[in-house]
C-alpha positions in Angstrom: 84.6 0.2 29.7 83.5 -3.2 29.3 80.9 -3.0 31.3 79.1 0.1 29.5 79.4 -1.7 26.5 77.8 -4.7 27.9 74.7 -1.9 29.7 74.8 -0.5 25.7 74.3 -4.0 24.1 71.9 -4.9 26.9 69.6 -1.9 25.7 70.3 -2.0 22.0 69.0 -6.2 22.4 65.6 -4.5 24.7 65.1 -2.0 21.9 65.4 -5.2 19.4 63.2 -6.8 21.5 60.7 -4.0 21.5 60.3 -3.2 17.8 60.2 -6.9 17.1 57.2 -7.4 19.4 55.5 -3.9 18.3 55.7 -5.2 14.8 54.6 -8.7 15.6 51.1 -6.7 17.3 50.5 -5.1 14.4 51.1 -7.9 11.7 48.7 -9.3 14.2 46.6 -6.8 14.3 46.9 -5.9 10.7 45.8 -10.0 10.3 43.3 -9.7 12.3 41.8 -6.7 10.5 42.1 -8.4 7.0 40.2 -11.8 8.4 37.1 -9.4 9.6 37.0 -6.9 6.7 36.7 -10.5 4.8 34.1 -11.7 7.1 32.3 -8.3 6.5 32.7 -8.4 2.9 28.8 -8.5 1.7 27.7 -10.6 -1.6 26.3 -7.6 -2.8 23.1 -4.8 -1.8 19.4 -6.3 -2.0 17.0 -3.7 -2.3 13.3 -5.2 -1.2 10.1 -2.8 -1.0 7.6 -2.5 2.2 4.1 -2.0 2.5 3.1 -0.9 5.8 0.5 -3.7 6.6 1.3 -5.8 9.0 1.7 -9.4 6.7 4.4 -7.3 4.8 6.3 -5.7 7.7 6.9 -9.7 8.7 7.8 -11.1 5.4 10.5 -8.4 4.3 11.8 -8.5 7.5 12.1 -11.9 7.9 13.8 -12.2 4.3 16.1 -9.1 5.5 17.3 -11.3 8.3 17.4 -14.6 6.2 19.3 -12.5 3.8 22.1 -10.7 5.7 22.6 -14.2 7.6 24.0 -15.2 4.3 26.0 -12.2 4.0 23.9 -9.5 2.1 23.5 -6.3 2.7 19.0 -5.5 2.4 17.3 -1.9 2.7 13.7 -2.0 3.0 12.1 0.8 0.9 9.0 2.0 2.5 6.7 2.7 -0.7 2.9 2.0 -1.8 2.3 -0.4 -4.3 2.3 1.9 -7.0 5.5 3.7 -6.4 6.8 -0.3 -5.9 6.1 -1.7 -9.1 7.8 1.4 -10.7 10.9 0.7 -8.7 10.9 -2.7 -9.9 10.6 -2.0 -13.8 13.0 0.7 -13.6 15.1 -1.4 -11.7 15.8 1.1 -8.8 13.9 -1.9 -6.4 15.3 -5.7 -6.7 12.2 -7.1 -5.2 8.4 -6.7 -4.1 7.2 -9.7 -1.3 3.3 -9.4 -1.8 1.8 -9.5 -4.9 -2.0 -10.9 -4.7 -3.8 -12.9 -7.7 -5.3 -13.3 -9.7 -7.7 -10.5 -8.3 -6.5 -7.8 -6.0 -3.3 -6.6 -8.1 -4.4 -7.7 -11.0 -4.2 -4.1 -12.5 0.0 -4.2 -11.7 0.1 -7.4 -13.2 -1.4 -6.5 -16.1 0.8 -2.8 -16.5 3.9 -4.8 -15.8 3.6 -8.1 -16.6 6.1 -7.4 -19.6 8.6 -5.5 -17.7 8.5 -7.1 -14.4 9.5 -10.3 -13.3 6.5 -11.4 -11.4 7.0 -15.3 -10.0 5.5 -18.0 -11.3 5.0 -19.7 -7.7 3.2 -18.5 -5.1 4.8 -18.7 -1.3 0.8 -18.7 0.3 -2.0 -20.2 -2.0 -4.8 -19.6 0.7 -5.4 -15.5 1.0 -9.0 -14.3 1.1 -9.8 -11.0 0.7 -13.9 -9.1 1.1 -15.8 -7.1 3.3 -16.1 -7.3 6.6 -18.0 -6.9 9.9 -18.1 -7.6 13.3 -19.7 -10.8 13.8 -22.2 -9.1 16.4 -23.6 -7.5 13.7 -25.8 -10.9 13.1 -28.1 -9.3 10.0 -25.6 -8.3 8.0 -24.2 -11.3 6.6 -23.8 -10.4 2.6 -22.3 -7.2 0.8 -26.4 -7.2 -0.9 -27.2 -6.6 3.3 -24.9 -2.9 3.0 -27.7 -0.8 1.4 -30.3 -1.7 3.2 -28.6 -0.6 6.3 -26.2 1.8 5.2 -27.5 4.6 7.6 -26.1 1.9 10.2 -22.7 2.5 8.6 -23.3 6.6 8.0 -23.2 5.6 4.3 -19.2 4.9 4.9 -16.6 1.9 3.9 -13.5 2.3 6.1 -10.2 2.2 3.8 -7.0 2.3 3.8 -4.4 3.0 1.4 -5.6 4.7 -1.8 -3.2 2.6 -4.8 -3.9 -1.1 -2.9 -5.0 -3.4 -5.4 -8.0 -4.1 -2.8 -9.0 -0.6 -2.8 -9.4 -0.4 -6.7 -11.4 -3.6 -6.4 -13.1 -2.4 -3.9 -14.5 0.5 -5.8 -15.3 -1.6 -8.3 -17.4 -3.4 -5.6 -19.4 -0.3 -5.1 -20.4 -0.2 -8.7 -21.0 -4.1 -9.6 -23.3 -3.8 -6.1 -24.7 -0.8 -6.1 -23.4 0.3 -3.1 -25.0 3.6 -1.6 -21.6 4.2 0.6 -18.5 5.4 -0.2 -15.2 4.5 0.6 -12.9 6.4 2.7 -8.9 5.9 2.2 -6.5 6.0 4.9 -4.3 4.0 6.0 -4.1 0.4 7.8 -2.7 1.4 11.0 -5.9 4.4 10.6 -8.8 1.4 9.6 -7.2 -0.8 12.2 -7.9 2.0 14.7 -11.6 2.1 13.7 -12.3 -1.2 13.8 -11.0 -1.6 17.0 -12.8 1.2 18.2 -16.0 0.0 17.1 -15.2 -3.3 18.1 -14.6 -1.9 21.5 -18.1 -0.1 21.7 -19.9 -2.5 19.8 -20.6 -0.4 17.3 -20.9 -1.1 13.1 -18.0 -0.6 10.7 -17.4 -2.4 7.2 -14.3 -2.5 5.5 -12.2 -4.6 3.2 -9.4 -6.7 4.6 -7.5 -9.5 4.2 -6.3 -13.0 5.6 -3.8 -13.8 6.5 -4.0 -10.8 8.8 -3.0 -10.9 12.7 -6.4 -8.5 13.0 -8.8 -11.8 13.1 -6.8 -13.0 16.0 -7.8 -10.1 18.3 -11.3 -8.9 17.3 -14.3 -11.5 15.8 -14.7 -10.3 12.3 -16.8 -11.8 9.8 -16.1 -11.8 5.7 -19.3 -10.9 4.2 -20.7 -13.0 1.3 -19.6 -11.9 -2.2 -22.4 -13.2 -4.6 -20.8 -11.8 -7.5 -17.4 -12.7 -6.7 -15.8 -9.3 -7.0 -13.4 -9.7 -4.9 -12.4 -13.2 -6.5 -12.2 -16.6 -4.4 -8.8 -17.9 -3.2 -6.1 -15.2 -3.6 -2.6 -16.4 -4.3 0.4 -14.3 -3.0 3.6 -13.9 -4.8 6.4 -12.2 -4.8 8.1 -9.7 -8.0 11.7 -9.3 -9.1 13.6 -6.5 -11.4 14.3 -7.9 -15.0 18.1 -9.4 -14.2 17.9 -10.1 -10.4 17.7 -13.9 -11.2 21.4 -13.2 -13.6 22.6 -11.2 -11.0 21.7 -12.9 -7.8 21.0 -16.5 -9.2 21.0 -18.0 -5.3 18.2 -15.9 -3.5 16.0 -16.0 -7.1 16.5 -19.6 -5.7 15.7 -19.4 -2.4 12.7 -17.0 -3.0 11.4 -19.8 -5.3 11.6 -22.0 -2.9 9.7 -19.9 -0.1 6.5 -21.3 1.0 4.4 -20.5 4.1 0.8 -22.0 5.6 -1.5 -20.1 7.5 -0.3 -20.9 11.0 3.6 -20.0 9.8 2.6 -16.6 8.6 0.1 -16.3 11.7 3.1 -16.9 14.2 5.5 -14.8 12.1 3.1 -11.5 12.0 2.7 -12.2 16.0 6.1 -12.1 16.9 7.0 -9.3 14.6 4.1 -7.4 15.9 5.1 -8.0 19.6 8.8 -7.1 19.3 10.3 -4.0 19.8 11.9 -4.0 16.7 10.2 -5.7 13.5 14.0 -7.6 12.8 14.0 -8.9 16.1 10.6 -10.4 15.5 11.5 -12.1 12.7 14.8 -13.6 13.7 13.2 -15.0 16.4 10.7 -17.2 14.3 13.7 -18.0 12.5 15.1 -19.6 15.5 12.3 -21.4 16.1 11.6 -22.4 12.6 15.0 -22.7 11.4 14.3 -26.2 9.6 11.9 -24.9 7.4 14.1 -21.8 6.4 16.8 -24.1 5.7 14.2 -25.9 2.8 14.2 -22.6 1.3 18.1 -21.7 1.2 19.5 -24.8 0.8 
């Protein structure tokens, strides 16, 4: 008898033993669980629209990576400019990355400017936008050189996207020149195409673009001479923010303040998104390379 009872207390104790140590796992686990869902716990949901040119793709991916680093959570909104600048004045958008002036999107600034935050600092102060040919295309040299040799061109200005600020000046263009040719909207991926087609064959093609742009650094393109100064001298990019992003996120209102870039950052960022697989991975690995200088910005 005494023995069973020493067999029964022998198993009640393992029992013990057993619940004890289950329970112990899953205060453990239940520990464990409460230090990642804190971990996890985002600062909040940054809503930033995209442009699909190849400058923008970088930039919004590189401040989506800065940005959920620090523990947001960012959704790029794939949108024209047009449908952009709406989102941000009626606040459905927290933030547009590439507005350029005082020229090219000088119509948005002016529509918004009351209902838009637009920043009072640009992050790149050396953009050019104009015309432009191959430089094979040695007698063609100013936008007065287009009509004279517009059959060259089959009386055509390649475009891009219809509601870019550049587009609207560019039509303007047309009309302060003179221009016997007419511009064809697309996209940039679609005038990309063409120019590198032409470019391939040797052949003409004039179309308005943009520096910084990762296009110079693969095909010899010239910027044709704007006498009249449609297009405006030095452009200056900034970025936009919904009326109350700076009360409700007071630290990245900071840190996009503090953003600044020189042509040979942007250059290296646009390559290395462009060459990734993914646009992200692109960026975060210019981060890595450049983390001091993202550090000015965020600290």
């Amino acid at each position: 008898m005494n023995k069973w009872k020493q067999n029964l207390s022998f198993i009640l104790a393992l029992l013990m033993a057993v619940v004890l140590t289950a329970c112990g796992d899953t205060s453990g686990k239940s520990n464990s669980d409460q230090a990642n869902a804190e971990t996890e716990e985002s600062k909040g949901e940054i809503s930033i629209g995209q442009i699909n040119w190849a400058e923008n793709i970088a930039v919004t991916n590189l401040w989506k990576a800065i940005l959920e680093d620090k523990g947001y959570n960012v959704e790029l909104q794939v949108l024209d400019i047009g449908i952009m600048m709406q989102g941000l004045e009626s606040g459905e958008l927290d933030a547009a990355l590439e507005l350029w002036l005082p020229v090219q999107d000088a119509v948005y600034y002016e529509e918004y400017k009351d209902t838009v935050n637009f920043a009072e600092t640009a992050w790149f102060d050396n953009a050019k936008v104009g015309l432009v040919v191959p430089t094979y295309l040695e007698e063609i040299n100013s936008i007065e050189d287009l009509n004279e040799h517009k059959e060259m061109f089959n009386g055509e200005i390649v475009g891009f996207e219809p509601g870019a600020g550049t587009m609207k000046v560019t039509e303007q263009l047309i009309k302060d020149y003179n221009l016997d040719l007419e511009l064809l909207p697309s996209s940039e991926p679609a005038m990309l195409a063409e120019i590198g087609k032409a470019v391939e064959n040797e052949e003409p093609i004039v179309a308005p673009l943009w520096s910084p742009h990762s296009v110079f650094s693969k095909y010899d393109l010239k910027f044709l001479e704007d006498p009249q100064n449609t297009y405006g001298g030095v452009e200056k990019i900034y970025h936009a923010t919904r009326q109350g992003f700076g009360e409700d996120h007071p630290e990245v209102s900071k840190w996009l303040n503090n953003w600044k870039m020189n042509d040979k950052q942007i250059g290296e960022l646009i390559a290395y998104v462009e060459n990734a697989e993914e646009p992200l991975d692109g960026a975060k690995k210019w981060i890595k390379e450049n983390q001091e200088l993202v550090d000015e910005w965020v600290k």
